[in-house]
VONU-10494 format. One line per 2 residues: number of its first residue (from 0); their letters; for each residue x, z, y negated of C-alpha. Coordinates in nm, 2 decimals. Layout:
BEGIN
NUM	a	X/Z/Y ~ ...
This chain:
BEGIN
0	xx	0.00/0.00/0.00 ~ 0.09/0.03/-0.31
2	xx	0.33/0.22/-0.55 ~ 0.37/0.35/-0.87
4	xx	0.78/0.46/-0.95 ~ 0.93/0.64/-1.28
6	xx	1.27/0.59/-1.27 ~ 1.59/0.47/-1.54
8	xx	1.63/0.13/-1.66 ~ 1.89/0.07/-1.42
10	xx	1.66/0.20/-1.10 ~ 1.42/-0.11/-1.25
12	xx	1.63/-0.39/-1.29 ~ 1.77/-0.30/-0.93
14	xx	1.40/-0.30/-0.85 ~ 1.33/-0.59/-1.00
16	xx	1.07/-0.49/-1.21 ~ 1.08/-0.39/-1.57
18	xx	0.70/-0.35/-1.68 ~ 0.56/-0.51/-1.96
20	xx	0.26/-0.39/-2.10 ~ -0.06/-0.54/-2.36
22	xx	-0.21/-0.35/-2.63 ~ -0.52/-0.47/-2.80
24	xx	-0.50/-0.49/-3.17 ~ -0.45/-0.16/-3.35
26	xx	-0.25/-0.02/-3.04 ~ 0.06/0.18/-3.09
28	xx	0.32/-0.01/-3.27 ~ 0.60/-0.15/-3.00
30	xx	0.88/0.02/-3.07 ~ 0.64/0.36/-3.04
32	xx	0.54/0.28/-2.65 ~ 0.94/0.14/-2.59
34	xx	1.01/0.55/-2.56 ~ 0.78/0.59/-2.29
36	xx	1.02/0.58/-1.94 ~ 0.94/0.22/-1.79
38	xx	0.69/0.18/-1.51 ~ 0.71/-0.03/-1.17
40	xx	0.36/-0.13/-1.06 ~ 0.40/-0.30/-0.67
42	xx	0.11/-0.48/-0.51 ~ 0.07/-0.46/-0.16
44	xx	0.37/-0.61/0.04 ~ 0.37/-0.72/0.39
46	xx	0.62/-0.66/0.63 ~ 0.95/-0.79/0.59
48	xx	0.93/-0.85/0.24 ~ 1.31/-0.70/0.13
50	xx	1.41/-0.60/-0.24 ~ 1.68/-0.85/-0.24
52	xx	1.43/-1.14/-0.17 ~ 1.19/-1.00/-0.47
54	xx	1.48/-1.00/-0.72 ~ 1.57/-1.35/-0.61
56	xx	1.22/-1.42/-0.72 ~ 1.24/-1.26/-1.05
58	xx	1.55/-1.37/-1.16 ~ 1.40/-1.74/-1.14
60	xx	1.13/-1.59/-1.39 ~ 1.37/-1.41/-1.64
62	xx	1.61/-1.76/-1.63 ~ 1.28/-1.95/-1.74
64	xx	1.18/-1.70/-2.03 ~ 1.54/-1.73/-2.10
66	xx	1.55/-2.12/-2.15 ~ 1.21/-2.10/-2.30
68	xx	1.30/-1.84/-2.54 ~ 1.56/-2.09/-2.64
70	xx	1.31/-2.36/-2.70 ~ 1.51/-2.55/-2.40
72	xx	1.25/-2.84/-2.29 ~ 1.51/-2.99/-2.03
74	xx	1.55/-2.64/-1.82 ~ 1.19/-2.56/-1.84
76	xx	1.05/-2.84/-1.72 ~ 1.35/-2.89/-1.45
78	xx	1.25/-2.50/-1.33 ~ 0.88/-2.60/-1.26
80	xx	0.80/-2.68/-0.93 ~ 0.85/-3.05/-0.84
82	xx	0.47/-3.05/-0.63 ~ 0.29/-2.94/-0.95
84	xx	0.53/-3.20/-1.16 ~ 0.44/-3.48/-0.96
86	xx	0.01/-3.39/-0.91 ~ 0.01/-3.33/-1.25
88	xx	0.23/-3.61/-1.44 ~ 0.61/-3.51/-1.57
90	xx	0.41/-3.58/-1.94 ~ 0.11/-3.33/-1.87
92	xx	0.36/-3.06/-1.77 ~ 0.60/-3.18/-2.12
94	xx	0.31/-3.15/-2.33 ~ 0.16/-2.79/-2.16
96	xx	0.53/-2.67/-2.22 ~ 0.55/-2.79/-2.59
98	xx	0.19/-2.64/-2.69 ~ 0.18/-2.36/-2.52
100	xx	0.47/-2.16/-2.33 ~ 0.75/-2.26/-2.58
102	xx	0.62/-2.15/-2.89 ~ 0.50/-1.86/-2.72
104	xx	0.85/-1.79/-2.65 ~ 0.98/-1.88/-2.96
106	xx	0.91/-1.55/-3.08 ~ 1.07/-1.35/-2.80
108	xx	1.26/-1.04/-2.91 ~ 1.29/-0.88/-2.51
110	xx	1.08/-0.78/-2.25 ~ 0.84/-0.50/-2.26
112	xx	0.91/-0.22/-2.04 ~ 0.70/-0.29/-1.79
114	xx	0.59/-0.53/-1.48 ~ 0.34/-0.57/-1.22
116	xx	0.46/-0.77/-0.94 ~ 0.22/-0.88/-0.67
118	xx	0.28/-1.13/-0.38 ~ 0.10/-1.51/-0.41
120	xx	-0.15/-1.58/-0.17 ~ -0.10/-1.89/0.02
122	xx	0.25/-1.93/-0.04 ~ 0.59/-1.76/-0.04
124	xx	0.66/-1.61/-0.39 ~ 0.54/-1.36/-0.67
126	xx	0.33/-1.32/-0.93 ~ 0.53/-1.14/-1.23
128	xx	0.27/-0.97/-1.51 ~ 0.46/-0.91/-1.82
130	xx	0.51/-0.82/-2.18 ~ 0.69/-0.94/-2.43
132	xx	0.80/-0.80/-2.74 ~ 0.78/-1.05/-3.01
134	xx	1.02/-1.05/-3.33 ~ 0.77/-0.88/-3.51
136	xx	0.68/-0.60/-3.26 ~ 0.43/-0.69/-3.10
138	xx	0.37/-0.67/-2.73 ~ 0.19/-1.00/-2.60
140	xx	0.12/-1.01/-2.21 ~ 0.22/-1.32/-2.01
142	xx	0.19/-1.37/-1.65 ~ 0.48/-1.61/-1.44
144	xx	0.47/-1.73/-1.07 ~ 0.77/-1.77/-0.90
146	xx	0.71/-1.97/-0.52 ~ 0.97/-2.11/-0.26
148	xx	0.89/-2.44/-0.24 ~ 1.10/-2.66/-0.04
150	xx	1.36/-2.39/0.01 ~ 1.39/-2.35/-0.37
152	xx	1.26/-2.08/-0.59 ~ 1.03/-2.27/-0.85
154	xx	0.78/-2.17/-1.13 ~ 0.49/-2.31/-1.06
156	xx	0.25/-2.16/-1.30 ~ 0.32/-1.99/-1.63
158	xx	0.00/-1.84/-1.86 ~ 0.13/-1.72/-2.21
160	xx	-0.11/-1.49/-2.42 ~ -0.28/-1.38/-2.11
162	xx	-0.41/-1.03/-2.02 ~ -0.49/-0.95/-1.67
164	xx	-0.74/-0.65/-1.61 ~ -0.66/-0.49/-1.32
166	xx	-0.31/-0.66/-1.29 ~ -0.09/-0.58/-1.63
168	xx	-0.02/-0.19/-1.74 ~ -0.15/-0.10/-2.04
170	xx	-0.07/0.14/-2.32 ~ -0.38/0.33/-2.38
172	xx	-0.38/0.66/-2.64 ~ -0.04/0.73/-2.57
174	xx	0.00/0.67/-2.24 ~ 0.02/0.38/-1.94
176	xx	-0.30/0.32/-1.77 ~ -0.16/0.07/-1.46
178	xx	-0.34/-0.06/-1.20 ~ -0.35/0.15/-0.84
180	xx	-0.33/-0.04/-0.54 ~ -0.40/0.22/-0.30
């Protein structure tokens, strides 16, 4: 089933997992909830599923909001998932990228402190609910899916500005309120 952790900084990125959170508007100011210890939220995991194959996963997803945070087209596009590339059209995914998930990212400062990560149904690969914090403080949730496809990690889905009830942590008077998957 699953877990909820509290542990350092370090314990997360070994985990794999720094939470990010959403706030609705008039929430505590960014830098206010950044004190708080960072949470680990884990969906249910089946069998066999090892820590070192989970941070494989993620560190496809932070290299994307990496190379999206630098407004890099070429990487983006080359980290989505050749499948969706080709059902969609190489333009469809261009133009989805240009609208929408890089100048969402143009405003990245770091992530937020906290991550749900769940497994994908259907396929190898997670599902990685985050936060960013923007350059002007602001957290703004953002969900990533990660997937072996082929024998290669690739994104295959990437939703910017989008809160997940029951999925994302969320800062609520003063505290997280993250989903229990007991």
């Amino acid at each position: 089933m699953g877990k909820r952790l509290r542990c350092s900084k370090h314990s997360l990125l070994i985990a794999s997992a720094v939470l990010m959170f959403s706030l609705p508007a008039g929430g505590v100011a960014a830098r206010d909830r950044a004190k708080a210890d960072p949470i680990l939220v884990q969906g249910p995991t089946p069998a066999g599923v090892e820590l070192p194959q989970r941070e494989s996963f993620r560190q496809v997803a932070e290299e994307f909001i990496a190379a999206a945070a630098l407004g890099d087209m070429a990487k983006t596009t080359q980290m989505i998932s050749p499948d969706v590339v080709t059902r969609t059209g190489r333009e469809a995914v261009e133009r989805y990228l240009a609208d929408d998930v890089l100048p969402f990212f143009a405003q990245f400062k770091e992530t937020g402190r906290s991550t749900t990560v769940t497994r994908t149904a259907d396929v190898p690969g997670f599902v990685f609910y985050m936060y960013m914090v923007s350059k002007t403080d602001e957290l703004r949730p953002f969900v990533i899916y990660v997937i072996e496809e082929n024998g290669a990690k690739e994104v295959i889905n990437i939703l910017p500005d989008r809160f997940v009830e029951g999925r994302h942590c969320a800062f609520d008077v003063g505290q997280w309120k993250c989903p229990d998957f007991r």
